[in-house]
N, C-alpha and C positions, 0 to 999 in steps of 0.2 A: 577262700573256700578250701575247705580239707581234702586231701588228694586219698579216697576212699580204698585207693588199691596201694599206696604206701600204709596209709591205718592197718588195715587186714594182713598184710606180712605181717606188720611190726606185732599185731593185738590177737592175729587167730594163727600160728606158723604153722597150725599141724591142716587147716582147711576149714576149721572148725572151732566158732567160739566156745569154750569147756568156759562154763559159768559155774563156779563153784558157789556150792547151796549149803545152806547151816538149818534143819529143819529143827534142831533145841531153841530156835529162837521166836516163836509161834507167832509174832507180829509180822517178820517177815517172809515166813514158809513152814509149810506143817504141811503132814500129810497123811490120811485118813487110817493107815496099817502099814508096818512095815512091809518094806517092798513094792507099796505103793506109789502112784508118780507124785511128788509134792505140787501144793500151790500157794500163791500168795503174792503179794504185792513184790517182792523179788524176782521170781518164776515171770510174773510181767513183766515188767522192767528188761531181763533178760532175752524174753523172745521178741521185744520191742526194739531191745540195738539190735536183734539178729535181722527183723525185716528190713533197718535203714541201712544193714551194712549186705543186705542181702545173702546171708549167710546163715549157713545150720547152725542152729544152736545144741549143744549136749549139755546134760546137768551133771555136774559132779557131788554128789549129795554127800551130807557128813551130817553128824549126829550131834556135832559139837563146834562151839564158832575156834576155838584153837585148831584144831584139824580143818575147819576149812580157811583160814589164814595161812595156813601154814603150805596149801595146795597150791596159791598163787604164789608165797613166797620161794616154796621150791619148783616154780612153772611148770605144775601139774594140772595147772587150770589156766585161764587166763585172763580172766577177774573175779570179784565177787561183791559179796553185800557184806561192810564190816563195819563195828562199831568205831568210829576214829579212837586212836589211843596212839600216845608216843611211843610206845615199846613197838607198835606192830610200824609205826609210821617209820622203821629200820629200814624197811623191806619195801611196804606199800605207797603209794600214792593214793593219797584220799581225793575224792570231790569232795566240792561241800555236800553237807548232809541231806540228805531228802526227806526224813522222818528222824524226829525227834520221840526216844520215849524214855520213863522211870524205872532207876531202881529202887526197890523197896525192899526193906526188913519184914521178914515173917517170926513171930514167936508163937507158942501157946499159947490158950488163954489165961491159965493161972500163970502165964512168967508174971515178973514183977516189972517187968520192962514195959515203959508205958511212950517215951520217945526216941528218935533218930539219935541222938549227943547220947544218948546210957548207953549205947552199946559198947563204945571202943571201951571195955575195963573190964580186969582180969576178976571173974575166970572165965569172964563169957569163952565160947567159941562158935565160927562163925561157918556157915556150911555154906562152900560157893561153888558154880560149874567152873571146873579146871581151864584155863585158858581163855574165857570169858571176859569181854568189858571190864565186869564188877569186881572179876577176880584181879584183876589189871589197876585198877583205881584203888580197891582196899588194900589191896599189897603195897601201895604207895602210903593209903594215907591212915591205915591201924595201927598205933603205938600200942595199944596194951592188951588189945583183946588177940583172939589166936584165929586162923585162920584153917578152914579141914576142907580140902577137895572135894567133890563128886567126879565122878566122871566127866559125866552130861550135864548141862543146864536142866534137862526135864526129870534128872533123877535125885535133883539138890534137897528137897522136901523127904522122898524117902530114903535117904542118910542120914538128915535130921531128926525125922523120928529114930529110924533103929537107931542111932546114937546117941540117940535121949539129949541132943547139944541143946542151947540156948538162943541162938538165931540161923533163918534162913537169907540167904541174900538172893536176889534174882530181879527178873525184868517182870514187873505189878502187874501185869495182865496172867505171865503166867503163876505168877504166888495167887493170884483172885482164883486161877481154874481148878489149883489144887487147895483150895480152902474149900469149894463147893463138894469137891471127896470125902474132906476133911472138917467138919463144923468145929472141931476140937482149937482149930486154928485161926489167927489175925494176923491182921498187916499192922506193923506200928505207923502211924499217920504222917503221910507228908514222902520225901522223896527220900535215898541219900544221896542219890548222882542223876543228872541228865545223862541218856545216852543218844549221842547223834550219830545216826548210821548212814553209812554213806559208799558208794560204789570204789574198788579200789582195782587197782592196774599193778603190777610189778612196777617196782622205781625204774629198773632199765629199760621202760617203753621210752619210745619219741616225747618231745615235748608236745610234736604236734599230737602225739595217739591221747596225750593227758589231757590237753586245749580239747580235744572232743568228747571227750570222756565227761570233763566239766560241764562243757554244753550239752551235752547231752542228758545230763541230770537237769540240770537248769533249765531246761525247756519241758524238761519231762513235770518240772512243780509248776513253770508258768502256764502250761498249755492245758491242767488238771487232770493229766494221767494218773498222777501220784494217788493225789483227792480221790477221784473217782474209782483204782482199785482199791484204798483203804474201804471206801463203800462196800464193795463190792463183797470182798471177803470177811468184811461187818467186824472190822479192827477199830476196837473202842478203846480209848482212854491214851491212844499216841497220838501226836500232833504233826502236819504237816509242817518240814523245816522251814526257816526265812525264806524269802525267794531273793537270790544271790542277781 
């Protein structure tokens, strides 16, 4: 049994769990206006270890999933909800995933680009959120095509148009909400990366704070919290992860 008042040193030092929040990632949290409180299957999650560890929860909100990795990895937070990636797994400790969701290619409709394998070739260029999953995996795996920042995840679309580029990249629910803005736009068919997101801790927590952390996601998919807030906040087209 986990000794709840060693976890909480080791996981909350300031009295308070700081949950760092990524609201450019709309599957896991969004929030109705700036300045608004966010919600989402995260924000669950979050005030859920807060009741078992009996502890206040604070939200550390960012605008962008680089900025909020980047909050636990300088322990300005003291976890959060991340896409697993080896660059960040430097710093983080992953659980396994709780939700599984796609990256997808956005073009115009007159491009000529018709699948996932046409894109990597020059001269395409590729509009991706700065810091991001997708921006993490193409970096690794684009030979020939070029790569152009946005800031944000939710501003990667209009970069794309004012820059008249060749592809969008991002996570398919939010390419679907700015194609419903945009009728001018599609998704080319099929994925180019699974992203599995999943709860993360600073590497220098206890083993035991990561051993809870794990079960703690892991209970959270057997027991159908997971299931039940993706319900809730009517998250379509992501899939609950394996059950570990």
């Amino acid at each position: 049994m986990a000794n709840i008042q060693e976890i909480l040193k080791d996981l909350a030092p300031t009295g308070k769990l700081r949950a760092s929040i990524n609201v450019g990632n709309p599957i896991l949290a969004k929030r109705d206006a700036v300045g608004s409180l966010p919600y989402g299957v995260s924000i669950d999650l979050a005030n859920q270890l807060g009741k078992e560890l009996n502890t206040e929860v604070e939200l550390v909100v960012f605008e962008a999933a680089g900025k909020s990795v980047e909050a636990v990895s300088n322990k300005n937070a003291d976890f959060g909800f991340f896409a697993v990636d080896p660059v960040r797994g430097k710093e983080i400790f992953f659980t396994a995933p709780y939700i599984v969701i796609e990256g997808a290619y956005l073009v115009k409709n007159n491009s000529p680009l018709r699948a996932n394998e046409e894109v990597d070739k020059a001269p395409n260029r590729i509009v991706v959120g700065k810091g991001s999953a997708y921006d993490l995996y193409l970096t690794r795996e684009i030979k020939q095509a070029q790569l152009i920042r946005a800031e944000t995840s939710p501003t990667v679309v209009k970069l794309f148009l004012e820059g008249n580029y060749e592809v969008a990249a991002g996570v398919k629910q939010q390419l679907e909400s700015d194609i419903i803005q945009n009728p001018s736009l599609r998704l080319l068919p099929g994925k180019f990366m699974e992203i599995r997101q999943a709860m993360g801790v600073h590497k220098t927590t206890s083993a035991a704070t990561q051993a809870f952390m794990s079960d703690f996601v892991s209970r959270m998919k057997r027991s159908g919290f997971v299931s039940e807030s993706m319900v809730r906040h009517q998250i379509k087209g992501a899939m609950l992860a394996p059950l570990d």
